[in-house]
N, C-alpha and C positions, 0 to 999 in steps of 0.2 A: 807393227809397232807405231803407234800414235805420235810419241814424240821423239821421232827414232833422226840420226843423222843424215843430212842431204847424201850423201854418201848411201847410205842403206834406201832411203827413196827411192834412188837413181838405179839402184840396183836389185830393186824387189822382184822389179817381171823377169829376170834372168833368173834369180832365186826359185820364184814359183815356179815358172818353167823346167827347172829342173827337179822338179819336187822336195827342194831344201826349206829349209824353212827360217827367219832370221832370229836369232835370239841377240840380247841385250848384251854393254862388254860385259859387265860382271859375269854372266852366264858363260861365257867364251870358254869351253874346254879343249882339250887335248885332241878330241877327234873334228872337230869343228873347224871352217877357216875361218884365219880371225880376218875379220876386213880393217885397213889400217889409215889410216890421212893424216899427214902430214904426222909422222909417227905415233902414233896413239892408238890403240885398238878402241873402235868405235863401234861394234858391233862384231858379226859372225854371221856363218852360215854354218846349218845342222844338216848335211848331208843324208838322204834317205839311207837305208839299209840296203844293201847291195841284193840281199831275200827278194826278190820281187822284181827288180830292176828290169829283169827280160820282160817281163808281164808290163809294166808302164812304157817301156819302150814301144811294144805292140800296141797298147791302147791307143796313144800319142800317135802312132803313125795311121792306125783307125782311123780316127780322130782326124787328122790330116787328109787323108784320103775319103773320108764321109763314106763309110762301109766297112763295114766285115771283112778280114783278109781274105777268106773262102769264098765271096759273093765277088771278087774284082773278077776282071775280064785276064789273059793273060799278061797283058804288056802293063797293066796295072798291076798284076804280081809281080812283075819284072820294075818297075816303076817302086814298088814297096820295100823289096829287098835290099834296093840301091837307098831306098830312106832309110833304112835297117842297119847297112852297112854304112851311112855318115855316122847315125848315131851312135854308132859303137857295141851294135849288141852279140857283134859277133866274136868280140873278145870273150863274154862268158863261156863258160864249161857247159856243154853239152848243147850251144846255142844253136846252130845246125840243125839237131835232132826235135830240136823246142819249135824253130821258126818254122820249120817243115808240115809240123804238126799244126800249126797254131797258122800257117796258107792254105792248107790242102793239097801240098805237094809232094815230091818224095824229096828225098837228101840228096840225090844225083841232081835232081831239077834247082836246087839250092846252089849245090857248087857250080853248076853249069853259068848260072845264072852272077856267082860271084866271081869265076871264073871269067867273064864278057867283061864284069864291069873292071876287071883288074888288069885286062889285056893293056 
């Protein structure tokens, strides 16, 4: 947004980064956060679809790690899981069975692994 608030400026690479997107106040609805200064809604954040969330968390941490989750070494799987597990992707339903598939590991090697980091 061009002529968007110091506020939404300062807050855009947090926005991108999470894959939100900023919309204008008028725009500000109900599922959106509204971003607020000095009380006034100045803007918003359009949160992505929770549909997909696991799939950009992986990419993201791809992305971070410069390769394919199947191509790391093991302690670079172990290194990814633990980036997996700040981001939060293990709160989704069936995540486990997803991240499993999507390392090249099994679900045992998953818990084992989230199991070390949670000792």
């Amino acid at each position: 947004m061009a002529d968007s608030h110091p506020l939404i400026a300062a807050l855009q690479p947090l926005i991108d980064a999470t894959g939100a997107r900023s919309v204008r106040p008028g725009d500000v609805d109900g599922s959106d956060v509204p971003l607020v200064w000095e009380g006034n809604v100045v803007g918003g954040a359009r949160l992505p679809p929770i549909h997909g969330s696991l799939d950009r968390i992986v990419a993201r941490v791809e992305a971070e790690l410069r390769a394919p989750l199947p191509t790391l070494s093991r302690l670079e799987k172990q290194q990814a899981i633990r980036r997996l597990d700040e981001l939060g992707a293990f709160v989704l339903r069936r995540a486990v069975e997803d991240v499993s598939e999507a390392v090249g590991i099994s679900r045992i090697t998953v818990y084992s692994y989230l199991n070390a980091l949670h000792r």
